[in-house]
C-alpha positions, 0 to 999 in steps of 0.5 A, spaced: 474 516 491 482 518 491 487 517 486 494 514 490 500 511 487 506 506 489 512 509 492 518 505 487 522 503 493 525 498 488 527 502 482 520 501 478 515 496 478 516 491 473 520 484 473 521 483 466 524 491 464 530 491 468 531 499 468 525 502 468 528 510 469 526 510 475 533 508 479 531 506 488 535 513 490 531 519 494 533 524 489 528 520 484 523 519 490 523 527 492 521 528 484 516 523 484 513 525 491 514 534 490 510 531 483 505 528 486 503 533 490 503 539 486 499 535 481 493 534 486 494 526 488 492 524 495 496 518 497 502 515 496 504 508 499 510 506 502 511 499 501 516 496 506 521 491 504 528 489 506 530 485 500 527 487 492 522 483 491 521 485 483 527 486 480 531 480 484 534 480 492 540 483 490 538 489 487 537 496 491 532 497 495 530 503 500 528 502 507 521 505 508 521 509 514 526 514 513 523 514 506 517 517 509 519 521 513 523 526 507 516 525 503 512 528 508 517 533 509 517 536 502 510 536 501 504 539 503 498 536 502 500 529 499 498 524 505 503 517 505 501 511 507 507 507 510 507 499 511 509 495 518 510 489 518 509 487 525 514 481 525 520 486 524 517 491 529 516 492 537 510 496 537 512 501 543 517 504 538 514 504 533 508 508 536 513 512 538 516 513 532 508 515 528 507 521 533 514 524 531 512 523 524 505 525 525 508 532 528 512 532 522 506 531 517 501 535 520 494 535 517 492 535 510 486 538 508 480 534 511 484 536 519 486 529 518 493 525 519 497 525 513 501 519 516 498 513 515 498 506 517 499 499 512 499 494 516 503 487 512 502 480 515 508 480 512 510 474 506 517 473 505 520 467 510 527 469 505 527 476 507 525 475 515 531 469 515 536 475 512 533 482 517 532 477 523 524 478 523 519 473 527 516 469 520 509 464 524 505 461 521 500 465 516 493 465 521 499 467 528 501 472 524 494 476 523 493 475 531 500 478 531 498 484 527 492 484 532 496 485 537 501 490 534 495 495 532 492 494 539 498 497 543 498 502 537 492 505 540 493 504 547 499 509 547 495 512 543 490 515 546 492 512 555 496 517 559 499 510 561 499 503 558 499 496 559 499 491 555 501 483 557 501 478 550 503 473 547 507 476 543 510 483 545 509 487 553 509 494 555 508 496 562 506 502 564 508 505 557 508 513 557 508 516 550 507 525 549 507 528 546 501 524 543 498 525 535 494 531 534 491 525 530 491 518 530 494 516 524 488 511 519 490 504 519 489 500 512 491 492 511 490 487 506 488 480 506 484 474 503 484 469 507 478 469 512 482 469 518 485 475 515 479 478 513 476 477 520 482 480 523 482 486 519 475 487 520 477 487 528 483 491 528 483 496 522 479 502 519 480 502 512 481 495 508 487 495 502 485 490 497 490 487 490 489 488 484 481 485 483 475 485 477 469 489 479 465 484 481 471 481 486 471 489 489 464 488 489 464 482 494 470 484 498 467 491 500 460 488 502 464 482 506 468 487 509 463 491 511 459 486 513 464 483 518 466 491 520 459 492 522 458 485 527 464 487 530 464 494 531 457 497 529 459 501 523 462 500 516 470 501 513 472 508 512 476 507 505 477 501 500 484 502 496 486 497 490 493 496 487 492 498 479 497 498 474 494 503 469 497 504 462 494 510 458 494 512 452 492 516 446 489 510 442 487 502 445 493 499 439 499 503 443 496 501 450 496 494 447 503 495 445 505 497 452 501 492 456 505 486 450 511 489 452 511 489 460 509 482 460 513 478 456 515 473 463 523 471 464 522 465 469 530 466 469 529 474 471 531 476 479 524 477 480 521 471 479 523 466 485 520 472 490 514 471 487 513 464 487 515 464 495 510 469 495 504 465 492 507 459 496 506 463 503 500 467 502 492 465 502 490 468 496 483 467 493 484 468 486 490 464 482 496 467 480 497 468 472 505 469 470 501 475 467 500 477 473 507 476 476 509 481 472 507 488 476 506 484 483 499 485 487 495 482 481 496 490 479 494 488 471 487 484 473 483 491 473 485 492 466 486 498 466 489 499 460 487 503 454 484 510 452 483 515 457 476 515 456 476 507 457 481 507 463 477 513 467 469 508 465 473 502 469 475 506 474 468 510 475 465 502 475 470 501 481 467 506 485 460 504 484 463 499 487 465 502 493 473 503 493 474 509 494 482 509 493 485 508 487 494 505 488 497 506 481 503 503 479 506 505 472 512 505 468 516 510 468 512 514 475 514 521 472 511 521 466 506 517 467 503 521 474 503 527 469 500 523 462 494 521 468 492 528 471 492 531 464 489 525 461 483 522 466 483 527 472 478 531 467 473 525 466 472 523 473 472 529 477 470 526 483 477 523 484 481 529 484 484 532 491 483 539 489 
């Protein structure tokens, strides 16, 4: 079990606080990121958007790959998880592009890539409309990310490639040097042709912001679906959490009633309802939760940090093995964890 954390590519994490101190610039993220790996946090995500899904589409946002590439290159042992959506990508590039970044990251201390990958069936018709990606329907866009990942693998790891599909071509493709280790491959999904497609296609499974019960069920389902498939279980199992610690359960309340008085006039609002309007989902949206997006606030995360570090040994008896924090402002919050919880479940720590 791993502590890990959002990258804020749109300058926090909140739809109903506009400044949250936390401005979408690199000079913010290379605090944050230096940060995060000096205080012992495994993996941080790069959520890959063109448009700013939380504070409104005309607020700044920063373009995920560039952004990873600076992270992985000011810090030493922190591993960053990049999200692709295939919709907006030729894989050939972007296996091209991974062995380059590899080589720029190097290997953390397990010897493994500290490059990953989080593969997005991508949501925003919007968005796609605007950058000129490929937005089909919501079980194709599985079969295209299957096919992505498969090209992936191929260039990979073959001397030469060749892959003719439905939705992308390479012929005879070369790529050296290759990674001296093959990036992990994360995705999400709940549907169950996204679920299956997972299972085929990835490693490691990335799940929103659940109860314990609902990880509990996912993971055995994964796993189940990973074993007929390819005869062993998912590697790791991380969820998105929005974590809000305090040094008494009253001020974590006040906290939790302050982030979550909901705007439907706020910029955020119209993502959002686009959001539930082209995904899957299998649990219903609360406008609560439209509050820090990916149902972050679901895991109650919330209170002392006695309290916050027994939920979280919970989720671990329940096989997650990777924990995606958001909080608000990143900076301090990071600090107030490590001080604060790291201690009460050594099992999380990457030291």
């Amino acid at each position: 079990m791993h502590f890990g954390y959002w990258t804020p590519v749109y300058g926090g994490f909140l739809r109903n606080v506009g400044d949250e101190g936390m401005p979408a610039a690199w000079d913010y993220i290379k605090r944050i990121s230096t940060q995060a790996d000096r205080l012992g946090f495994h993996t941080t995500l790069v959520p890959e958007l063109y448009l700013n899904d939380r504070k409104g589409i005309d607020a700044p946002s920063l373009e995920a790959w560039s952004l990873s590439t600076a992270i992985l290159a000011v810090t030493e042992r922190l591993r960053v998880m990049t999200a692709v959506r295939p919709g907006f990508h030729y894989p050939g590039v972007i296996a091209k592009a991974t062995a380059t970044i590899t080589d720029i990251a190097g290997l953390g201390p397990d010897a493994a890539s500290r490059f990953a990958l989080n593969v997005v069936a991508a949501w925003w018709a919007e968005e796609a409309k605007q950058y000129g990606g490929v937005f089909t329907t919501h079980d194709r866009r599985y079969d295209q990310a299957t096919e992505f990942v498969e090209i992936l693998r191929g260039m990979w790891t073959e001397e030469r490639f060749t892959r003719a599909g439905d939705f992308y071509s390479v012929a005879d493709a070369i790529l050296s040097p290759k990674p001296e280790a093959l990036p992990a491959i994360f995705a999400g999904g709940e549907s169950d042709a996204g679920r299956e497609a997972i299972a085929g296609f990835a490693d490691s499974y990335v799940l929103h912001g659940g109860t314990v019960d609902e990880v509990r069920a996912k993971v055995a389902d994964m796993n189940g679906r990973r074993l007929r498939l390819h005869g062993e279980p998912f590697r790791e199992f991380g969820m998105a959490a929005y974590v809000i610690v305090r040094d008494t359960e009253a001020e974590a309340q006040l906290e939790l009633e302050r982030i979550t008085t909901v705007d439907p006039d706020s910029p955020g609002y119209a993502s959002f309802e686009e959001f539930r309007a082209h995904s899957n989902l299998d649990v219903e949206l609360s406008k609560r939760e439209y509050s820090v997006g990916t149902r972050g606030l679901r895991p109650n995360l919330v209170g002392t940090p006695e309290q916050v570090a027994g939920r979280i040994r919970e989720y671990q008896d329940a096989g997650l093995t990777l924990l995606l924090i958001q909080s608000s402002p990143l900076h301090e919050e990071l600090e107030r964890i490590a001080r604060d919880v790291f201690p009460l479940v050594p099992a999380l720590q990457f030291r």
